[in-house]
N, CA, C and O atoms as CSV, one atom per row, in Angstrom:
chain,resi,resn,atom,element,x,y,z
A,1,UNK,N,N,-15.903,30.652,5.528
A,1,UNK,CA,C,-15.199,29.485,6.009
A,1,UNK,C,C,-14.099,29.126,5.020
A,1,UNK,O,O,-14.314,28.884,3.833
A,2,UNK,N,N,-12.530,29.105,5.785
A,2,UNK,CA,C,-11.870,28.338,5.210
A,2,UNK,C,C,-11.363,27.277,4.066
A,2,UNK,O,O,-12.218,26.437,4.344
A,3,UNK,N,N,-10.744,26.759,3.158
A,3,UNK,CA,C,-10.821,25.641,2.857
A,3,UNK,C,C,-9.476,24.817,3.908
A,3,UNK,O,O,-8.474,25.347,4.389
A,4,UNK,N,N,-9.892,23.515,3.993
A,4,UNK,CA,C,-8.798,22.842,4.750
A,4,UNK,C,C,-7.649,22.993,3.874
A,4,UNK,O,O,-7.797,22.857,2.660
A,5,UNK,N,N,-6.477,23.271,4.399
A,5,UNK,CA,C,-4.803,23.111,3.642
A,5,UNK,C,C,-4.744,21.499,3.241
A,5,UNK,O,O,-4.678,20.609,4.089
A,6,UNK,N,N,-4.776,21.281,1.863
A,6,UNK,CA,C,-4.118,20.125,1.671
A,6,UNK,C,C,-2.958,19.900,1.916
A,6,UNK,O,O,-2.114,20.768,1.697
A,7,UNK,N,N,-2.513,18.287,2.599
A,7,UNK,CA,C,-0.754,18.580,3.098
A,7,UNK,C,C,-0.811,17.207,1.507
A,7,UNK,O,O,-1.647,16.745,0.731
A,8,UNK,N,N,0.812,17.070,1.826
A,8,UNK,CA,C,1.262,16.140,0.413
A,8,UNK,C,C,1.131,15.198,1.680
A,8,UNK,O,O,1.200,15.554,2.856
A,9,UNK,N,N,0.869,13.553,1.048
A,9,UNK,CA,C,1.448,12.546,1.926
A,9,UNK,C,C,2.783,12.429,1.623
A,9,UNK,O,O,3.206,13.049,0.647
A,10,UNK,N,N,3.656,11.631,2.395
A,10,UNK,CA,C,4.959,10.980,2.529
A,10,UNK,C,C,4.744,9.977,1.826
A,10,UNK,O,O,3.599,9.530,1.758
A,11,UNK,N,N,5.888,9.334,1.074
A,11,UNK,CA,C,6.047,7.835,0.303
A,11,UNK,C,C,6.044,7.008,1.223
A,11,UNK,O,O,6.004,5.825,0.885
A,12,UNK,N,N,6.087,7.360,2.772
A,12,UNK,CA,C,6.127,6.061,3.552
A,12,UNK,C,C,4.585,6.076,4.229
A,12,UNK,O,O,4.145,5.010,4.660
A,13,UNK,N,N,3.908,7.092,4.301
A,13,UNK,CA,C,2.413,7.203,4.502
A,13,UNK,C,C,1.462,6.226,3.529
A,13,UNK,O,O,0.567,5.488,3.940
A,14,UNK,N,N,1.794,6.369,2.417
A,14,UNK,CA,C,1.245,5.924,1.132
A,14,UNK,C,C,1.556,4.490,0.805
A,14,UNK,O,O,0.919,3.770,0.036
A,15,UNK,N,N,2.684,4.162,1.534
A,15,UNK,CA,C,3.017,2.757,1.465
A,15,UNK,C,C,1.897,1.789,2.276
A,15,UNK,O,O,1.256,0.780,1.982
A,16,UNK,N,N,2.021,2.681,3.491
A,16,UNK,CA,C,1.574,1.830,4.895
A,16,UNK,C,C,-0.265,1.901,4.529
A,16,UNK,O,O,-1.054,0.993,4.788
A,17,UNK,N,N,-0.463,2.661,4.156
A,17,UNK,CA,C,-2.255,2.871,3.902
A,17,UNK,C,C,-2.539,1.746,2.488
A,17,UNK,O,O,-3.482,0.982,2.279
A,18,UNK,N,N,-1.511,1.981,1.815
A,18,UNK,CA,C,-1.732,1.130,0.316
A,18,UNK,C,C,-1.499,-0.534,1.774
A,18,UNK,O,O,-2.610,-1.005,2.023
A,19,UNK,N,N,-0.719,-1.024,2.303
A,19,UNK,CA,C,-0.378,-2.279,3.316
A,19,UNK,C,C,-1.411,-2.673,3.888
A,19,UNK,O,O,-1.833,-3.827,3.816
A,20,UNK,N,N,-2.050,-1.544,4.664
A,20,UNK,CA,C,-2.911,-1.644,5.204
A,20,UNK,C,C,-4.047,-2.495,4.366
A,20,UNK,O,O,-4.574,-3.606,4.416
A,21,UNK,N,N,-4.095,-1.491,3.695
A,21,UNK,CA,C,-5.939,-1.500,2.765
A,21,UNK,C,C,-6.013,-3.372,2.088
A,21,UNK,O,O,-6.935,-4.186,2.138
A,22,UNK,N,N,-4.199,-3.513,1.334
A,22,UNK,CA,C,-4.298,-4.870,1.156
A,22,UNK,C,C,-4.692,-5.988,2.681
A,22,UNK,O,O,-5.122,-7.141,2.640
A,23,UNK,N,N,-4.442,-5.354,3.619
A,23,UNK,CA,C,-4.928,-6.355,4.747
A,23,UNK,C,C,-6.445,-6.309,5.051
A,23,UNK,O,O,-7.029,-7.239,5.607
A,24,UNK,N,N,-7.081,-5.088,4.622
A,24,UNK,CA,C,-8.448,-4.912,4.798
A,24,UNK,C,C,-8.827,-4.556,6.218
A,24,UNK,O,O,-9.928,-4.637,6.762
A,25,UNK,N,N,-7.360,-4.037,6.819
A,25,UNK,CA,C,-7.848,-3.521,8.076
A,25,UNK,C,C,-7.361,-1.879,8.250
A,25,UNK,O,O,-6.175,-1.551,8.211
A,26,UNK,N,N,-8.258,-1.110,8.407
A,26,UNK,CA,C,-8.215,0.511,8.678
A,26,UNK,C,C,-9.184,0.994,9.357
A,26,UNK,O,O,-10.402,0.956,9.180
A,27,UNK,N,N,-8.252,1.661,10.510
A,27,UNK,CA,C,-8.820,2.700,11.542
A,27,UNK,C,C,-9.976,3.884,10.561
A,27,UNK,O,O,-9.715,4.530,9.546
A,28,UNK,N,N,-11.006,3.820,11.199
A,28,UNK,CA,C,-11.690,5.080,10.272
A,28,UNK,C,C,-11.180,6.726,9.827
A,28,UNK,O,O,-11.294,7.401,8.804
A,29,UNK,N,N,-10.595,6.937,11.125
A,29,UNK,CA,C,-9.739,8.041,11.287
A,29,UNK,C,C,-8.798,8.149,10.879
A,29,UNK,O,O,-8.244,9.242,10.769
A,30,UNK,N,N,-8.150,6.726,10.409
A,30,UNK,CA,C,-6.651,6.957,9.375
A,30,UNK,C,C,-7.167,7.209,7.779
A,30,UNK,O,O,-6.626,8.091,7.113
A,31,UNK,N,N,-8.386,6.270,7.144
A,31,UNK,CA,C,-9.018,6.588,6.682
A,31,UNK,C,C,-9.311,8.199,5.916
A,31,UNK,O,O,-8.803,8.697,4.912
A,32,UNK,N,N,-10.338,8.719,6.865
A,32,UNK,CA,C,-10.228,9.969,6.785
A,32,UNK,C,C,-9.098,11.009,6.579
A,32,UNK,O,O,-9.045,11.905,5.736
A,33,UNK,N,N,-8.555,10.811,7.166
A,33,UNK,CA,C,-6.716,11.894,6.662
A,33,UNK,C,C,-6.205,11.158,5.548
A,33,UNK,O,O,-5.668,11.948,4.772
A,34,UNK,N,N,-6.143,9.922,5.124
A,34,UNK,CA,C,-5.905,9.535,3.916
A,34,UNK,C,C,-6.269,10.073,2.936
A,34,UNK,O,O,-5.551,10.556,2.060
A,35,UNK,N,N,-7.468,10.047,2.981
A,35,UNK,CA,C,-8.724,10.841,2.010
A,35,UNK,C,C,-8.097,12.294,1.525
A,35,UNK,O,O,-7.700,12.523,0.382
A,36,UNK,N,N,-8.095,12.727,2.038
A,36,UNK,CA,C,-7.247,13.889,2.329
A,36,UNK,C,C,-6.008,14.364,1.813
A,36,UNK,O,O,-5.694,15.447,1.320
A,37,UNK,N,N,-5.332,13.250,2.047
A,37,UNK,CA,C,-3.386,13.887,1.543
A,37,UNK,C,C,-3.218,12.852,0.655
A,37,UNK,O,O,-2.188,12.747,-0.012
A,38,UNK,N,N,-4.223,12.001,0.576
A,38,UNK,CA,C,-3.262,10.810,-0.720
A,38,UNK,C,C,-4.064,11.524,-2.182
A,38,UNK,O,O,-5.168,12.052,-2.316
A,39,UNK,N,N,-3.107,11.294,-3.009
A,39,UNK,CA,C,-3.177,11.778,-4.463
A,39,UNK,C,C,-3.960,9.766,-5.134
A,39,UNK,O,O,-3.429,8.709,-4.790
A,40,UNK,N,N,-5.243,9.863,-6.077
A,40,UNK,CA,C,-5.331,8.444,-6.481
A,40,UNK,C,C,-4.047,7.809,-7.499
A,40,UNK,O,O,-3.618,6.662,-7.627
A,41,UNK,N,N,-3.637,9.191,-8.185
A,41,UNK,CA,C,-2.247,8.250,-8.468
A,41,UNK,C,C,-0.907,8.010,-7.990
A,41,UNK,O,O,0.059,7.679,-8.679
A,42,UNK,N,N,-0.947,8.252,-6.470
A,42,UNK,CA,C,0.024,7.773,-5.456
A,42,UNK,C,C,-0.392,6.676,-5.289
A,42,UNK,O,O,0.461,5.815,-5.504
A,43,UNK,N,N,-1.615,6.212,-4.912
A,43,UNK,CA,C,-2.636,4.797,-4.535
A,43,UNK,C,C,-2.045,3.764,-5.384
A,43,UNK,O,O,-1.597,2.701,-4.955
A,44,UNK,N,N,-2.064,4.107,-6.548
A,44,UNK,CA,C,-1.946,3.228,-7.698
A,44,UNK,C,C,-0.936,3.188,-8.043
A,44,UNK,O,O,-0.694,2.179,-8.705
A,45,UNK,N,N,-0.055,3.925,-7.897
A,45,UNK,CA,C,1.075,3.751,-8.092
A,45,UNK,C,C,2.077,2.373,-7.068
A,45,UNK,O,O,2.878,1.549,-7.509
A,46,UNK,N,N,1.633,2.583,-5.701
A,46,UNK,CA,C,2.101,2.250,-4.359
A,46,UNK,C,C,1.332,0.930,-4.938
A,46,UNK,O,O,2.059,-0.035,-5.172
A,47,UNK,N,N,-0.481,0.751,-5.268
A,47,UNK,CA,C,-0.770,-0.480,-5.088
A,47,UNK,C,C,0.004,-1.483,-6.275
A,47,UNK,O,O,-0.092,-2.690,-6.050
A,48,UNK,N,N,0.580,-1.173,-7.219
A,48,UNK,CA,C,0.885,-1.906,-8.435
A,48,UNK,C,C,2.419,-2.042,-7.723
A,48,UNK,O,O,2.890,-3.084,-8.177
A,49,UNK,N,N,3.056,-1.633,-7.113
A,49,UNK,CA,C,4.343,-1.880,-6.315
A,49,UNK,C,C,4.269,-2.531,-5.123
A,49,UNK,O,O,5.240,-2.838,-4.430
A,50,UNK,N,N,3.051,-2.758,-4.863
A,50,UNK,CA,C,3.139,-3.856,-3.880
A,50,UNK,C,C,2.498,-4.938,-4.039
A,50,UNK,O,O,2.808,-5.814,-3.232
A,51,UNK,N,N,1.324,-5.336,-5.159
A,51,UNK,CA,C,1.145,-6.108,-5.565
A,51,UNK,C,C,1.967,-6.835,-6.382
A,51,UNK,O,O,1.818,-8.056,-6.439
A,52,UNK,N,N,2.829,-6.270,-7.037
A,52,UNK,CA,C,4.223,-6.938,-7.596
A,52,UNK,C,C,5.242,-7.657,-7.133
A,52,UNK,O,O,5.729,-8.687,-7.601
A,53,UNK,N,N,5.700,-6.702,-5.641
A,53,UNK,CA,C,6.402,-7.813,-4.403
A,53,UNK,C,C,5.632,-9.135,-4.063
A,53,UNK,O,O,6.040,-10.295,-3.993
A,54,UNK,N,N,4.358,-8.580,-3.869
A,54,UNK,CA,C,3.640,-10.175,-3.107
A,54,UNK,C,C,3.719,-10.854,-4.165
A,54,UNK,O,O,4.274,-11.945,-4.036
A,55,UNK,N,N,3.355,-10.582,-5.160
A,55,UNK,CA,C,3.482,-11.803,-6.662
A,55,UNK,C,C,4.989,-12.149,-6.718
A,55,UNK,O,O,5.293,-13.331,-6.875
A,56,UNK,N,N,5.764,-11.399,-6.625
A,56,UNK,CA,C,7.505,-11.532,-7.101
A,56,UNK,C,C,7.549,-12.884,-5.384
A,56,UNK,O,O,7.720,-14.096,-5.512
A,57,UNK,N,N,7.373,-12.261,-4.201
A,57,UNK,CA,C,7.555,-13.291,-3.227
A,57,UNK,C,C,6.533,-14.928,-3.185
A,57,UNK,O,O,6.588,-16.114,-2.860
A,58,UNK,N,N,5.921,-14.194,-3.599
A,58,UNK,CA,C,4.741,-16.061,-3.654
A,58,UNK,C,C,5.840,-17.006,-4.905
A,58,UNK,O,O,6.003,-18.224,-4.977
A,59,UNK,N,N,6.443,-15.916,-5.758
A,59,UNK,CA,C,7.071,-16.975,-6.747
A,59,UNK,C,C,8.422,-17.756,-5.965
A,59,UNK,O,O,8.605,-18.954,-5.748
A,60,UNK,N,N,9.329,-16.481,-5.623
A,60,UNK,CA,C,10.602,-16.953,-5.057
A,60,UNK,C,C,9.904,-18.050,-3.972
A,60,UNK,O,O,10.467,-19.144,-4.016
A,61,UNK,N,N,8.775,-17.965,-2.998
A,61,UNK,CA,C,9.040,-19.066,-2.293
A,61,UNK,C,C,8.398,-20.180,-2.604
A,61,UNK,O,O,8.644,-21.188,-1.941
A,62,UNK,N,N,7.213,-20.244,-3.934
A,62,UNK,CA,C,7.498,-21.460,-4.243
A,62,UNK,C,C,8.763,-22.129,-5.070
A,62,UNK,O,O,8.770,-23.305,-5.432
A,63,UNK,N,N,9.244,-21.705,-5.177
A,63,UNK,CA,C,10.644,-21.673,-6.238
A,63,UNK,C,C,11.535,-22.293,-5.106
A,63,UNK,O,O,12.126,-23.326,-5.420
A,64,UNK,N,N,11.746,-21.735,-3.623
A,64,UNK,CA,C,12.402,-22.384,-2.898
A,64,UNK,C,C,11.619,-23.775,-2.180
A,64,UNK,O,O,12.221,-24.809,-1.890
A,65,UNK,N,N,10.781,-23.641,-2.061
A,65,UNK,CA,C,10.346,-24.848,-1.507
A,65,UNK,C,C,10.343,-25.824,-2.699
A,65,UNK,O,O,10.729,-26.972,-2.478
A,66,UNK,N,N,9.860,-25.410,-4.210
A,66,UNK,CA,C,10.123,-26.909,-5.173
A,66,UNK,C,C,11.726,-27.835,-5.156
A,66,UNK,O,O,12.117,-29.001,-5.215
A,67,UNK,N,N,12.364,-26.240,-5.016
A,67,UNK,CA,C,13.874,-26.194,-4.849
A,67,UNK,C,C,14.434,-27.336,-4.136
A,67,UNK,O,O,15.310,-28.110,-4.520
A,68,UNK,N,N,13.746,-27.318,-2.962
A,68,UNK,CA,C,14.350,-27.840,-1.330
A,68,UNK,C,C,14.014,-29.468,-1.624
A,68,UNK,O,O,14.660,-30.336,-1.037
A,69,UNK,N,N,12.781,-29.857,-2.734
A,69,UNK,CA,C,12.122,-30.954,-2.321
A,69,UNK,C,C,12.794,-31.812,-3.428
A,69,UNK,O,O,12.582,-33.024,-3.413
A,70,UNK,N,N,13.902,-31.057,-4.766
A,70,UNK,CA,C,14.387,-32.194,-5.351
A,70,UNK,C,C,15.576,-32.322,-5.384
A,70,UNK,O,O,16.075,-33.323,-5.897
């Protein structure tokens, strides 16, 4: 028997699964092929770049709303 061909993921695969996973919602089957083509330091890479936007955006919009109120 075979081994399965590992494929590479895409940077936009790796984005959307790292999006996902922060929402805590995933198909099992996306899951599974994840498993598969994502590298853990694509994961980590993608999750520390998007945990940085949501922190960088929670600031700018409290920053605009303190903004707006004086």
């Amino acid at each position: 028997m075979e081994a399965p061909i590992a494929r590479k993921a895409s940077p936009m695969q790796v984005a959307k699964a790292v999006f996902w996973s922060f929402l805590g919602i995933r198909k099992r089957s996306d899951y599974e092929v994840d498993s598969v083509e994502l590298k853990p330091q694509q994961v980590i890479v993608a999750g520390l770049i998007g945990a940085a936007c949501f922190v960088l955006g929670l600031v700018l919009l409290v920053r605009l709303i303190i903004g707006s109120l004086v």
